[in-house]
C-alpha positions in Angstrom: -43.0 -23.3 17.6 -42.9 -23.5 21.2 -46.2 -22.8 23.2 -46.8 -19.6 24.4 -49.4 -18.6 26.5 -50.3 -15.1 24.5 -53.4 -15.6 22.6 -53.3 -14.9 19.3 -55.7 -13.0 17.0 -55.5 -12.5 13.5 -56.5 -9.3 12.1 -57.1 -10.0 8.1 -57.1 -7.0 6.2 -59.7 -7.4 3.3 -60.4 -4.9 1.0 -58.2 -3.5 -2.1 -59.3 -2.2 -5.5 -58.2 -4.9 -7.4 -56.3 -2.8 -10.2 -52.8 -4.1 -10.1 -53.6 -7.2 -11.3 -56.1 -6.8 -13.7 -58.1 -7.8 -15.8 -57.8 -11.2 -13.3 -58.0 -9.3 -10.2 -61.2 -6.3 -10.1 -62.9 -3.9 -8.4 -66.1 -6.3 -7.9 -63.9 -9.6 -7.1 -60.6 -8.4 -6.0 -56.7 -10.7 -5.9 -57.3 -12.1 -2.8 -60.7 -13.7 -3.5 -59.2 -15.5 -6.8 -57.4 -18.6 -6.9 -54.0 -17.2 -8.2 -51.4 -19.6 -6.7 -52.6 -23.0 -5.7 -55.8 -24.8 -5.2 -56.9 -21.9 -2.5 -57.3 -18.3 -2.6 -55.0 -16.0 -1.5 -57.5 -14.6 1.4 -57.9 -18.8 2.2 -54.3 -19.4 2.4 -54.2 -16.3 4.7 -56.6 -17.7 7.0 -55.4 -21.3 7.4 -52.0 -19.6 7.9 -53.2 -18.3 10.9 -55.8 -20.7 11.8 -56.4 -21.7 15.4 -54.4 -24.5 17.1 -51.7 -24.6 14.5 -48.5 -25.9 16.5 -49.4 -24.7 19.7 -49.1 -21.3 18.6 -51.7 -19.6 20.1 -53.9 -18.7 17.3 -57.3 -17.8 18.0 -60.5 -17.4 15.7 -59.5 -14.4 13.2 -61.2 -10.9 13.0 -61.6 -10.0 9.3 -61.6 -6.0 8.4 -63.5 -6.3 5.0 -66.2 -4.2 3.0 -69.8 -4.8 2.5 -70.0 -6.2 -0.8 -67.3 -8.7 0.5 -68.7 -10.3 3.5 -70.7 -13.0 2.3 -67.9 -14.0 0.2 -65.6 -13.8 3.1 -67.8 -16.0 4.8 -68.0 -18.4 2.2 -64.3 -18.7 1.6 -63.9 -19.2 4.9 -66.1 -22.2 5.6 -64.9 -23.8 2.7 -61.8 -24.4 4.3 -63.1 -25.0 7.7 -62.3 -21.5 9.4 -64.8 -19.9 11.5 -64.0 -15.9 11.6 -64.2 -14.4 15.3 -65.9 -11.5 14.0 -66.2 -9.9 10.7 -65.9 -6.0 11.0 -67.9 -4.6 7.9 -66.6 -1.0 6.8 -68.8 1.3 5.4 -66.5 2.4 3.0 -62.7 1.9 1.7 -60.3 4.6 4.7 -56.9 2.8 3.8 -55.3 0.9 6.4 -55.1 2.9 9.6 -59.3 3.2 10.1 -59.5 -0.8 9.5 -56.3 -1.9 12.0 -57.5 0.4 14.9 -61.1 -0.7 14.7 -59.9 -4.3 15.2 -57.4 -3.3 18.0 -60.6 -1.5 20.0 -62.8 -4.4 19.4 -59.9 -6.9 20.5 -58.7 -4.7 23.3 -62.2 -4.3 24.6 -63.0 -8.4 24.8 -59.4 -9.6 25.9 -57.2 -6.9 27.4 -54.4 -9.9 27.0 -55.2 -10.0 23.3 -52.3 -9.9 20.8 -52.9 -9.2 17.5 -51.0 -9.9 14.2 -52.1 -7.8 11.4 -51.9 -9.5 8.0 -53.3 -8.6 4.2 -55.0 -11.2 2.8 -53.8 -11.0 -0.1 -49.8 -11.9 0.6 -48.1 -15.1 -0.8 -46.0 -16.7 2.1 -44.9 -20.1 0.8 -43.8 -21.3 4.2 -46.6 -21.0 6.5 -45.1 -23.0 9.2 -41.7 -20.8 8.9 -44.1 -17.9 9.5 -45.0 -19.0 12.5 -42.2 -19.1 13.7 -41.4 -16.0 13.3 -44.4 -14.8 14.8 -43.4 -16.6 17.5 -39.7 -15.4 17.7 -41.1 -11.9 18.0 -43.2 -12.1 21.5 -41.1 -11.6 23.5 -40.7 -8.1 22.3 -44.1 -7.5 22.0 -44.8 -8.7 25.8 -42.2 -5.8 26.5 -44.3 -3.2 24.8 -43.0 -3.4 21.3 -44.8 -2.9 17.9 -43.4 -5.6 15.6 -42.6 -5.6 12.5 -41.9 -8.4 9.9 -38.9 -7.4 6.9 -38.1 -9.4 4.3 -34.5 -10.7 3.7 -34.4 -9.1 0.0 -33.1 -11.1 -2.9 -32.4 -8.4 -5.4 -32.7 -4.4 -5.9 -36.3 -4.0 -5.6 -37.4 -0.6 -6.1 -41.4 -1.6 -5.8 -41.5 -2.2 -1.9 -40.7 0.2 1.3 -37.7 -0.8 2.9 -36.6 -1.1 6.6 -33.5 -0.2 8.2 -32.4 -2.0 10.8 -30.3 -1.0 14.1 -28.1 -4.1 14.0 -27.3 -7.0 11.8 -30.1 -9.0 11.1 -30.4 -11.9 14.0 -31.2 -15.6 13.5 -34.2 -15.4 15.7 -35.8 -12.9 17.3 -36.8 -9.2 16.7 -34.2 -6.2 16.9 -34.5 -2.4 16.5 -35.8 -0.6 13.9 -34.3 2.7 12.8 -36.5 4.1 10.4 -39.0 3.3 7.4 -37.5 3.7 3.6 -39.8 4.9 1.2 -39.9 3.2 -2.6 -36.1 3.8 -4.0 -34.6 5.0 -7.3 -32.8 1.6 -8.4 -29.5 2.7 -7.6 -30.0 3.1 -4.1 -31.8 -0.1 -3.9 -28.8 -1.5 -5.0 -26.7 0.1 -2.3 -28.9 -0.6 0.6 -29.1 -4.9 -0.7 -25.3 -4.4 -0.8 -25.3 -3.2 3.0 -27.1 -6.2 4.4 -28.9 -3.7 6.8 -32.1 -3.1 4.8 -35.5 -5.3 4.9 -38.9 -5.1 2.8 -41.2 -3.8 4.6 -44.1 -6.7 4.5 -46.5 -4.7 6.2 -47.3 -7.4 8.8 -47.0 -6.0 12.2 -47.4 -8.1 15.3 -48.9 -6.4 19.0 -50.7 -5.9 22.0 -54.0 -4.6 21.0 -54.0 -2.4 24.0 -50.9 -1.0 22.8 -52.1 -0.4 19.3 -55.2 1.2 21.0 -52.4 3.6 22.9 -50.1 4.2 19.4 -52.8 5.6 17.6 -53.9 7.9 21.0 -50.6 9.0 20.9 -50.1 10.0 17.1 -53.2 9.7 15.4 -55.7 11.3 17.4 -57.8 12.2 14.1 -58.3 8.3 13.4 -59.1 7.3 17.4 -62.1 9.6 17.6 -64.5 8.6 14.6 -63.0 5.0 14.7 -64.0 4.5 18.0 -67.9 6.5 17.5 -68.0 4.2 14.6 -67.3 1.0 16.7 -69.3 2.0 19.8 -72.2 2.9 17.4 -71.9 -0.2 15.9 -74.9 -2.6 14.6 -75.0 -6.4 14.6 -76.4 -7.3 10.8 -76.6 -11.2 10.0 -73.7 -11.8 12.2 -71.3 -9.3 11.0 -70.4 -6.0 12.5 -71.3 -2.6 10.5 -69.2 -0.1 11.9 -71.5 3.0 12.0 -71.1 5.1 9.1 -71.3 8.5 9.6 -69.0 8.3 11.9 -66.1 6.1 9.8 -66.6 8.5 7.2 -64.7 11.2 9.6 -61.9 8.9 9.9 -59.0 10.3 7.5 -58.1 8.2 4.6 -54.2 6.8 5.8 -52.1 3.7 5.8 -51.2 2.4 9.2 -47.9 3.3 8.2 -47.8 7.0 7.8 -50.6 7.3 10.8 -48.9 5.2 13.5 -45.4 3.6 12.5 -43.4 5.9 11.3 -44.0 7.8 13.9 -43.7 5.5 17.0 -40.4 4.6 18.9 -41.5 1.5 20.3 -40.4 -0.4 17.3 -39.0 -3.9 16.9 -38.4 -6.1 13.4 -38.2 -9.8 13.1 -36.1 -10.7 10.1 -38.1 -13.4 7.7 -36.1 -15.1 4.7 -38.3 -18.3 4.0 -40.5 -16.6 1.2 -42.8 -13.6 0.7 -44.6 -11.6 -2.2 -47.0 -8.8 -2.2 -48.2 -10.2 -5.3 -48.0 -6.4 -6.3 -48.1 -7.3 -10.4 -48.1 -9.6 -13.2 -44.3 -9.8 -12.6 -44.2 -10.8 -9.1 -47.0 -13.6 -10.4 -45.0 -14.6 -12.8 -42.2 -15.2 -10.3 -44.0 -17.2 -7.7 -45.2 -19.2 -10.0 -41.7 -20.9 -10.9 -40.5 -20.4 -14.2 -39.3 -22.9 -16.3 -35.6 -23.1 -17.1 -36.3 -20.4 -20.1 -38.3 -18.0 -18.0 -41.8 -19.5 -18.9 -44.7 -19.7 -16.7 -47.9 -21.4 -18.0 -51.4 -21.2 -16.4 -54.4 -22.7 -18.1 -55.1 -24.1 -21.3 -51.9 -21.8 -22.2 -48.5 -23.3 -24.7 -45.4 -21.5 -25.4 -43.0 -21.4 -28.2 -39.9 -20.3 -28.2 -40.7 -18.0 -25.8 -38.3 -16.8 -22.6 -38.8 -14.8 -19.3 -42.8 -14.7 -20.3 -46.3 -15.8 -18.8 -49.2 -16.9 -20.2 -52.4 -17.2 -18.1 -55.8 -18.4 -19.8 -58.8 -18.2 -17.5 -61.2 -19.8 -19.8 -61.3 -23.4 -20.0 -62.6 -22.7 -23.8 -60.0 -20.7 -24.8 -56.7 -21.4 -25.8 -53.7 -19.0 -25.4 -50.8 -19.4 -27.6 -47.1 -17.5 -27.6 -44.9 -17.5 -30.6 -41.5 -16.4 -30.0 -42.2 -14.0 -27.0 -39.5 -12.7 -24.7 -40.3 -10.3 -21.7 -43.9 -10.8 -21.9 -47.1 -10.9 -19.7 -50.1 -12.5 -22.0 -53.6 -12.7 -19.2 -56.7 -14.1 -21.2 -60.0 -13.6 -19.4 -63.5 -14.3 -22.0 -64.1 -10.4 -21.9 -60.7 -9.0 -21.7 -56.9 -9.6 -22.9 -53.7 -7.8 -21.3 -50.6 -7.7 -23.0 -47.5 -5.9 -22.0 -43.7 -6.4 -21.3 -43.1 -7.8 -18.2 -41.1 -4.9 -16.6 -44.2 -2.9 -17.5 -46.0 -4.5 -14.8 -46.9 -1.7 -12.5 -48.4 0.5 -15.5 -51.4 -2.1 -15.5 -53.4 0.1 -13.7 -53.2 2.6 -16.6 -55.3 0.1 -18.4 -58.3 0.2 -15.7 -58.2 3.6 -15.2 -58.6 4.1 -19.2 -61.6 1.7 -19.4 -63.0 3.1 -16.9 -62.7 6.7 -18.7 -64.3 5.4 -21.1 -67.3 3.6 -18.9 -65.9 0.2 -20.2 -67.4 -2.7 -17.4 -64.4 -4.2 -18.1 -62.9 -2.1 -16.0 -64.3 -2.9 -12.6 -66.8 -6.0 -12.7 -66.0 -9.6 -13.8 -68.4 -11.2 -16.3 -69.0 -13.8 -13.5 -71.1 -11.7 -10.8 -71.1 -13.1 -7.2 -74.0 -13.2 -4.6 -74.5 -14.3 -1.7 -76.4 -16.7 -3.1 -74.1 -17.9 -5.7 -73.5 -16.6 -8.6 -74.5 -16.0 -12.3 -72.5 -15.1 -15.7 -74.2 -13.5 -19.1 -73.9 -16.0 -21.9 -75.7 -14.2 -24.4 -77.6 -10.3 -24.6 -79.4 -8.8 -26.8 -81.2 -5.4 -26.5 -84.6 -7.3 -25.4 -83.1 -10.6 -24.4 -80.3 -11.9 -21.9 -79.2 -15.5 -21.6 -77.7 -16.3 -17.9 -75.9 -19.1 -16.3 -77.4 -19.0 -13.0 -75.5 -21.1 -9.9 -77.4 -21.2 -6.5 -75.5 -22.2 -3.5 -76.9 -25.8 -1.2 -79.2 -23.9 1.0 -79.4 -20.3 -0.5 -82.0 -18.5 -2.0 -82.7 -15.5 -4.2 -84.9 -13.0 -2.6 -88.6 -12.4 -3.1 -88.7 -10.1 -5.9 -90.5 -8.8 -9.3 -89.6 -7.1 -12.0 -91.3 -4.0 -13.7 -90.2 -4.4 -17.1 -88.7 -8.1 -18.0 -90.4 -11.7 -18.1 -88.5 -15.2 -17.6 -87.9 -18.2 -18.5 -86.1 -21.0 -16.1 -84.4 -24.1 -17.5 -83.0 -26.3 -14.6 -79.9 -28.0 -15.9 -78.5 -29.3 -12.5 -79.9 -30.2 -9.4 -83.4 -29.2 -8.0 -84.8 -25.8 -7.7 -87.4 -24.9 -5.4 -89.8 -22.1 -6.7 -92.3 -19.6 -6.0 -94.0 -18.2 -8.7 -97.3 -15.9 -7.0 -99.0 -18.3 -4.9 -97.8 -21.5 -6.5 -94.2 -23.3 -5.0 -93.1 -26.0 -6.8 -90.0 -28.3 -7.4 -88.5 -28.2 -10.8 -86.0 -31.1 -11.4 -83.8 -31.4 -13.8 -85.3 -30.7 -17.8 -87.7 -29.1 -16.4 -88.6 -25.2 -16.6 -91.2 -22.7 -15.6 -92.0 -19.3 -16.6 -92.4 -16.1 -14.5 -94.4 -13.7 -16.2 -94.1 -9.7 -16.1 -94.8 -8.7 -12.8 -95.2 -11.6 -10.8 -93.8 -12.1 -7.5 -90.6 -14.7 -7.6 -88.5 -16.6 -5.9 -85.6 -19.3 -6.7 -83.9 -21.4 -3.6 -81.5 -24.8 -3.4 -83.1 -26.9 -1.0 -80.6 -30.0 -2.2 -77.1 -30.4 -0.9 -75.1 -29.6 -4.0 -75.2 -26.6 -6.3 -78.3 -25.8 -8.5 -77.4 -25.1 -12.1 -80.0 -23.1 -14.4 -80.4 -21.6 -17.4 -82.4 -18.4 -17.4 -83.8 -16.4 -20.2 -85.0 -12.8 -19.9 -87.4 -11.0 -22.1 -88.6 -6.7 -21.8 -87.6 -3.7 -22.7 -85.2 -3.1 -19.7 -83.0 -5.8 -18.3 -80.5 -4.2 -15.9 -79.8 -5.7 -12.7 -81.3 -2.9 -10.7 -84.9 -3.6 -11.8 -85.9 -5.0 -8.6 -89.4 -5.1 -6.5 -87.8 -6.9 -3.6 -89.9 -7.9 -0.7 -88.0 -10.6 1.5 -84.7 -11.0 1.7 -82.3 -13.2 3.7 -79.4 -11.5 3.2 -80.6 -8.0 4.1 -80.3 -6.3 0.8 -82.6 -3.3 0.2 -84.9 -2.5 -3.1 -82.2 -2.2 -5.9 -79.6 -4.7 -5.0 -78.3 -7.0 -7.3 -79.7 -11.0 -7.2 
């Protein structure tokens, strides 16, 4: 891509429920924080997409829009493939799209009136992230005119799962042209028609603009989103690094998509035409389909084999646990340790039937992993009982649990990798390797990593109560208050 002078902000939208591809993807640990296609996450692949310096294109440091239980992983994530985040906006709670994409605008607009933003999920597969660029590129000088653009997707079949575009000329080779009007989800036979016509893209749900002219789109028709978002930004507190949008205010903000607040109803609309790849990853099916079938139809993940099986995937999480399809055809087999979906492929989108009858029924399975992350690290339950609980405990280089007790459990520390520095009362101590230590009811606790790698242990928990909320904290580095998990 040729160099331009705009500068370019990513805006990563980070949030999501998680349901669509469960029991993978949850509430607690959501698609884009798992590694589903590739060696890096979804919400990694989005930020190196974008990452500064990329072919002169302008990029700058990206402003993630994520929620609090998110934002240490974000950060993690993030440094693990060498992006650091120009701010990470924290929202007090989930308001859809809309809230999220006009806080960034406002805190954009009001540090770089030049700014440009492009405004990306994070949980998107775009195979081709140099092709992306490009057409990021191909669509400034639009925006520099006052356009909001808008990125469709050349479509390869009849898709009746995605919002469609239509267009005001023939799709160009380069460049952006007019858009007419936003297609809501079709019946398949008018899918059908409008693939026929050549005048219809997906609607990706990227959009590419000026952040002061986002600022003046939502002025202009969403008037009940500009007023709380903007008390909630201007009332804003600075917490660890990241910014907490004020939350009596956000809470005001109406619960929309950017779409409905803002885009269908401006007129200053532009779409840049992208054919080099794209998926919403919006089901088992889509999955399956970036993940490159075999000649019959077979995609394997994991310690998974097929047998006579066609148009089918198989995905095994656990390195313990084999999966194994006999004669399948049409199927999606996902094998987590503490949950198994099964279901024809073409039944994809009903998955979130599933969560939302576990969760009717109070299941965990429903929302939470059986590996829980902290900031920290994170830990996994390999055995409970009703007065004992065996954990896998994983503390990150550098981190450390908080200074804490516990009212009704004991327990019992095995280090198994690595060295663990701890505070038991008045006594700190190292514990290497084989070596453990006991922390009696009541006492005042704390584990950290003072090594460079990870610090593996095994802990044992003994009382009457055991849940995760039976916390004294009394330091913290992470600014969690009494109750918090880790």
């Amino acid at each position: 891509m040729a160099t331009d002078p705009a500068r370019l902000y990513p805006v990563i939208l980070c949030g999501g429920s998680g349901t669509r591809l469960w029991p993978l993807s949850r509430k607690s640990y959501p698609k884009q924080f798992v590694q589903l296609l590739g060696e890096e996450t979804l919400f990694q692949q989005a930020a190196l997409r974008f990452a500064p310096d990329q072919d002169g294109s302008g990029f700058q440091a990206p402003v993630v829009v994520t929620g609090s239980d998110f934002r240490f992983v974000v950060t993690e994530q993030l440094a693990a493939v060498g992006v650091d985040p120009g701010a990470v906006l924290i929202e007090p709670e989930p308001r859809n799209t809309a809230p999220a994409v006009l806080a960034a605008a406002l805190y954009l607009n009001a540090r770089d009136p030049d700014a440009v933003m492009l405004i990306a999920p994070s949980d998107h597969a775009i195979p081709d992230a140099a092709a992306f660029r490009d057409a990021v590129g191909s669509g400034l000088s639009a925006v520099q005119a006052g356009k909001i653009v808008t990125f469709g997707i050349t479509p390869d079949r009849p898709e009746t799962g995605y919002g469609y575009l239509e267009l005001g000329a023939a799709p160009a080779d380069a460049g952006a042209v007019d858009l007419i009007r936003f297609v809501e989800k079709p019946q398949a036979e008018r899918a059908a028609e409008m693939l026929a016509s050549g005048n219809f893209l997906w609607n990706a749900g990227i959009f590419l603009a000026r952040a002061a002219d986002m600022v003046e789109a939502f002025s202009r028709h969403a008037a009940d989103v500009t007023g709380p978002v903007a008390a909630a930004l201007q009332h804003a507190t600075v917490d660890l690094g990241f910014l907490r949008l004020a939350p009596e205010h956000y809470a005001q903000a109406p619960s929309i998509s950017v779409d409905y607040a803002v885009m269908e109803k401006a007129e200053n609309l532009a779409v840049v035409p992208f054919s080099a790849g794209w998926s919403d990853l919006g089901g088992w099916d889509a999955v399956w389909r970036e993940m490159g079938p075999d000649a019959a139809g077979v995609a394997l993940s994991g310690p998974a084999e097929a047998i006579d099986c066609r148009d089918t995937l198989l995905r095994a999480e656990s390195e313990k646990q084999v999966l194994v399809g006999i004669g399948l055809d049409n199927i999606i087999a996902v094998a987590m340790p503490d949950a198994v979906l099964v279901a024809p492929k073409d039944r994809a989108q009903d998955v979130r039937k599933a969560v939302d009858l576990l969760k009717s029924r109070q299941q965990p399975q429903a929302e939470t992993l059986p590996r829980d992350y902290r900031p920290w690290g994170w830990y996994e339950t390999l055995v409970l009982g009703s007065r004992f609980q065996v954990k896998r405990i994983v503390v990150n280089p550098g981190a450390a649990l908080s200074l804490q007790s516990h009212h009704h459990r004991a327990e019992h520390w095995i280090v198994v990798e690595g060295t663990a520095k701890v505070t038991v009362d008045d006594e700190v101590r190292l514990v290497s390797e084989n070596q453990s230590v006991y922390v009696p009811l009541g006492s005042v606790h704390r584990m950290e990593n003072p090594g460079k790698l990870p610090m593996v242990l095994i802990e044992v928990q003994t009382g009457s109560y055991l849940g995760e909320d039976d916390i004294v904290r009394y330091d913290d580095i992470y600014a969690r208050g009494q109750g918090a998990k880790g």
